[in-house]
N, C-alpha and C positions, 0 to 999 in steps of 0.2 A: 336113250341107250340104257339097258340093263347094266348091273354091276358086275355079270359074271361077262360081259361082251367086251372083246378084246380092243382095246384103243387104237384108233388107226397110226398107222403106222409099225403096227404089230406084227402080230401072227395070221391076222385077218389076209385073206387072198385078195378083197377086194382094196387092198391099200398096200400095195408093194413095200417095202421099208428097205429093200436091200441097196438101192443110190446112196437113202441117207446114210446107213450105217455104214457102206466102205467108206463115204468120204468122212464122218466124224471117228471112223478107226483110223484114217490115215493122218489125221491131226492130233499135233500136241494134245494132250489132255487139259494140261495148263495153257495152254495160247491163247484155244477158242478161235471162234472164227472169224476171220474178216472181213468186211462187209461182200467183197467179192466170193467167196467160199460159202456165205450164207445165201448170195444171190444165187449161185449154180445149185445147192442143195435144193433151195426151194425149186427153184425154175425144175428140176431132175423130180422131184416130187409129185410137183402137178401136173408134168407131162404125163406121168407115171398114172396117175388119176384118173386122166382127161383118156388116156385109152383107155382104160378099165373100165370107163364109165360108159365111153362108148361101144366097145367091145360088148358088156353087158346088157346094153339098153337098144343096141342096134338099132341105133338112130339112123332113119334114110339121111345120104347127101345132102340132100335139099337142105336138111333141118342145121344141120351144121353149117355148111359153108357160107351166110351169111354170118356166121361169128369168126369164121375164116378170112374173110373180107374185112370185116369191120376191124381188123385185127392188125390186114396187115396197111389198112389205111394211116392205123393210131401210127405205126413204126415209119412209116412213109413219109407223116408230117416232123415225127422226129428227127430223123435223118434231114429232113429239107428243112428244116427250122433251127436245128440245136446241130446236126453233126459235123464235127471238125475234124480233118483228116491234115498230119502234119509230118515234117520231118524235123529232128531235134539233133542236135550235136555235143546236147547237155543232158545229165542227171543228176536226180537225187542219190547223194550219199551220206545218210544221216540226215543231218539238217545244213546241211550245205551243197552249191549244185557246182560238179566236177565236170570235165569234158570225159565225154561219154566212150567208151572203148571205140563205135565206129557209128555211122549215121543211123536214125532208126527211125519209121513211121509209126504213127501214134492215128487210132481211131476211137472217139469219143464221142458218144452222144447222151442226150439228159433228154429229160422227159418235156414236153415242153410246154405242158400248164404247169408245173413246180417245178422247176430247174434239174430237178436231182438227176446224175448220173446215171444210167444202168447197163451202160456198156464203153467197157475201157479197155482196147487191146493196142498190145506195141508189138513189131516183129524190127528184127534186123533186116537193113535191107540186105545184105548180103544173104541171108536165109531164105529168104524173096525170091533172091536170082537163082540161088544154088537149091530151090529146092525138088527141080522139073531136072537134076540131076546132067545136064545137056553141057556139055562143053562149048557147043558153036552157041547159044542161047547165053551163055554164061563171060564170052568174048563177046556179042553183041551188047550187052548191057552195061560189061566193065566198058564198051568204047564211049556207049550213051552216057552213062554216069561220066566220064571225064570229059565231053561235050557240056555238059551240066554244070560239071565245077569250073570252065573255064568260061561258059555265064554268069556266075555267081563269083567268080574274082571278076569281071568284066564290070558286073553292076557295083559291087565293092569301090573299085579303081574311081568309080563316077561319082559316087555317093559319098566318098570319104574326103574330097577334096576340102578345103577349106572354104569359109566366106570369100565369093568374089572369083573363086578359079572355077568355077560353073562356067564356063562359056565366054 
Protein backbone atom coordinates (compact mmCIF):
# COMPACT_ATOMS: atom_id res chain seq x y z
CA UNK A 1 0.00 0.00 0.00
CA UNK A 2 1.26 3.45 -0.95
CA UNK A 3 1.46 6.23 1.53
CA UNK A 4 -0.79 8.50 -0.13
CA UNK A 5 -3.54 5.44 -0.38
CA UNK A 6 -6.39 5.78 1.91
CA UNK A 7 -6.61 3.22 4.85
CA UNK A 8 -9.51 0.96 4.63
CA UNK A 9 -12.01 1.91 6.25
CA UNK A 10 -11.67 5.31 4.82
CA UNK A 11 -12.60 7.19 2.05
CA UNK A 12 -11.69 4.38 -0.22
CA UNK A 13 -15.16 3.10 -1.98
CA UNK A 14 -13.97 -0.27 -1.91
CA UNK A 15 -14.20 -0.52 2.06
CA UNK A 16 -17.32 1.05 3.24
CA UNK A 17 -16.59 2.71 6.79
CA UNK A 18 -20.02 4.21 7.30
CA UNK A 19 -21.48 0.87 9.89
CA UNK A 20 -18.54 1.48 11.80
CA UNK A 21 -18.67 5.03 12.27
CA UNK A 22 -22.53 5.44 13.13
CA UNK A 23 -21.97 2.79 15.57
CA UNK A 24 -18.70 4.22 17.26
CA UNK A 25 -20.49 7.85 17.03
CA UNK A 26 -23.43 6.35 18.86
CA UNK A 27 -21.15 5.27 21.68
CA UNK A 28 -19.78 6.94 24.71
CA UNK A 29 -16.34 8.17 23.75
CA UNK A 30 -15.13 7.07 27.21
CA UNK A 31 -17.08 3.60 27.63
CA UNK A 32 -15.68 2.03 24.37
CA UNK A 33 -17.16 -0.95 23.42
CA UNK A 34 -18.39 -4.14 24.66
CA UNK A 35 -17.45 -7.13 23.48
CA UNK A 36 -20.98 -7.45 22.03
CA UNK A 37 -20.85 -3.94 20.12
CA UNK A 38 -17.38 -4.83 18.75
CA UNK A 39 -18.79 -8.28 17.71
CA UNK A 40 -21.66 -6.46 15.50
CA UNK A 41 -19.24 -3.64 14.24
CA UNK A 42 -16.97 -6.23 12.97
CA UNK A 43 -19.41 -8.78 11.84
CA UNK A 44 -21.28 -5.04 9.78
CA UNK A 45 -17.82 -4.57 8.39
CA UNK A 46 -17.00 -7.66 6.79
CA UNK A 47 -20.40 -8.19 5.60
CA UNK A 48 -19.77 -4.85 4.11
CA UNK A 49 -16.43 -6.28 2.34
CA UNK A 50 -17.53 -9.58 1.42
CA UNK A 51 -20.16 -7.59 -0.93
CA UNK A 52 -17.86 -5.38 -2.17
CA UNK A 53 -15.55 -7.81 -2.85
CA UNK A 54 -17.92 -9.73 -4.59
CA UNK A 55 -19.72 -7.12 -6.21
CA UNK A 56 -16.25 -6.30 -7.69
CA UNK A 57 -14.84 -9.56 -8.60
CA UNK A 58 -18.22 -10.91 -9.85
CA UNK A 59 -17.48 -14.22 -8.67
CA UNK A 60 -19.91 -16.88 -10.48
CA UNK A 61 -22.20 -18.79 -7.68
CA UNK A 62 -20.62 -21.76 -8.08
CA UNK A 63 -17.42 -20.21 -6.55
CA UNK A 64 -18.97 -18.90 -3.69
CA UNK A 65 -21.49 -21.09 -2.32
CA UNK A 66 -19.36 -23.73 -1.14
CA UNK A 67 -18.08 -20.99 1.46
CA UNK A 68 -21.62 -20.56 1.87
CA UNK A 69 -22.07 -23.99 2.91
CA UNK A 70 -19.19 -24.63 4.80
CA UNK A 71 -20.32 -21.65 6.66
CA UNK A 72 -23.40 -22.61 7.50
CA UNK A 73 -22.35 -26.18 8.64
CA UNK A 74 -19.59 -24.25 11.23
CA UNK A 75 -23.06 -22.45 12.89
CA UNK A 76 -25.12 -25.76 12.49
CA UNK A 77 -22.48 -27.73 14.69
CA UNK A 78 -22.61 -24.75 17.07
CA UNK A 79 -26.03 -24.50 17.62
CA UNK A 80 -26.29 -28.46 18.02
CA UNK A 81 -23.22 -28.79 20.19
CA UNK A 82 -23.02 -25.36 22.37
CA UNK A 83 -26.61 -23.78 22.02
CA UNK A 84 -28.81 -23.31 24.95
CA UNK A 85 -32.04 -21.81 24.80
CA UNK A 86 -33.61 -20.96 28.34
CA UNK A 87 -36.22 -19.27 30.32
CA UNK A 88 -34.94 -17.20 33.60
CA UNK A 89 -37.04 -15.56 36.20
CA UNK A 90 -33.82 -13.92 37.53
CA UNK A 91 -31.27 -11.06 36.72
CA UNK A 92 -28.34 -9.43 37.04
CA UNK A 93 -28.19 -6.13 38.84
CA UNK A 94 -24.89 -5.21 39.54
CA UNK A 95 -23.33 -7.92 41.09
CA UNK A 96 -26.15 -9.45 42.69
CA UNK A 97 -29.12 -11.68 40.85
CA UNK A 98 -32.75 -9.97 41.65
CA UNK A 99 -36.19 -11.38 40.39
CA UNK A 100 -36.56 -10.26 37.08
CA UNK A 101 -39.49 -7.66 36.16
CA UNK A 102 -41.30 -10.81 34.14
CA UNK A 103 -40.10 -14.19 32.56
CA UNK A 104 -37.56 -13.94 29.69
CA UNK A 105 -35.81 -16.39 26.97
CA UNK A 106 -32.33 -16.33 26.72
CA UNK A 107 -30.47 -17.81 23.50
CA UNK A 108 -26.65 -18.53 23.58
CA UNK A 109 -24.37 -20.22 21.66
CA UNK A 110 -20.18 -20.58 21.78
CA UNK A 111 -18.14 -21.65 19.27
CA UNK A 112 -17.48 -25.15 19.86
CA UNK A 113 -13.75 -25.83 19.40
CA UNK A 114 -12.99 -22.89 22.05
CA UNK A 115 -15.91 -22.24 24.06
CA UNK A 116 -16.20 -18.55 23.60
CA UNK A 117 -19.54 -17.08 23.10
CA UNK A 118 -20.56 -15.21 19.92
CA UNK A 119 -24.14 -15.00 20.09
CA UNK A 120 -26.27 -13.98 23.29
CA UNK A 121 -29.71 -12.72 22.92
CA UNK A 122 -32.69 -12.42 25.54
CA UNK A 123 -36.40 -11.16 24.51
CA UNK A 124 -39.37 -10.85 26.88
CA UNK A 125 -41.48 -13.25 26.55
CA UNK A 126 -44.37 -11.06 26.61
CA UNK A 127 -42.58 -9.11 23.63
CA UNK A 128 -42.79 -12.75 22.05
CA UNK A 129 -46.47 -12.82 22.10
CA UNK A 130 -47.33 -9.12 21.70
CA UNK A 131 -45.13 -8.76 18.96
CA UNK A 132 -47.55 -10.16 15.77
CA UNK A 133 -49.61 -7.36 17.56
CA UNK A 134 -52.99 -10.07 17.35
CA UNK A 135 -55.19 -10.04 20.25
CA UNK A 136 -56.85 -13.67 19.60
CA UNK A 137 -52.87 -14.87 19.32
CA UNK A 138 -52.16 -12.86 22.48
CA UNK A 139 -55.30 -14.55 24.63
CA UNK A 140 -54.15 -17.99 23.07
CA UNK A 141 -50.62 -17.70 24.67
CA UNK A 142 -51.69 -15.85 28.01
CA UNK A 143 -54.03 -19.26 28.22
CA UNK A 144 -50.92 -21.50 27.23
CA UNK A 145 -48.44 -19.60 29.51
CA UNK A 146 -50.87 -20.19 32.56
CA UNK A 147 -51.31 -24.11 31.50
CA UNK A 148 -47.41 -23.95 31.87
CA UNK A 149 -47.31 -22.28 35.30
CA UNK A 150 -49.72 -24.65 36.65
CA UNK A 151 -47.04 -27.47 35.55
CA UNK A 152 -44.42 -25.87 36.90
CA UNK A 153 -46.29 -25.45 40.50
CA UNK A 154 -47.47 -29.13 39.79
CA UNK A 155 -43.76 -30.31 39.49
CA UNK A 156 -42.64 -27.77 42.33
CA UNK A 157 -45.63 -29.42 44.73
CA UNK A 158 -43.77 -33.06 43.85
CA UNK A 159 -40.33 -32.01 44.07
CA UNK A 160 -40.31 -29.91 47.25
CA UNK A 161 -41.73 -32.50 49.50
CA UNK A 162 -39.40 -33.68 52.04
CA UNK A 163 -37.38 -37.12 52.61
CA UNK A 164 -39.74 -40.03 52.67
CA UNK A 165 -43.22 -37.95 51.55
CA UNK A 166 -42.26 -39.24 47.87
CA UNK A 167 -44.75 -41.70 47.53
Amino acid sequence: MEEDDPLPGGEDEAFPAAPFEESAAALDEDAGYTAAEFHNVVQKNILNATYETLVETKLHWGLVEPFLDAAREICRGDFRRTGRVEVHGIAAEGEEWVEAEEAYLSLSIADQDDGREWLSQTWWLSDLVLAAGDPQRVREAARALERSVAKLNAWLEEHEKGPGENG
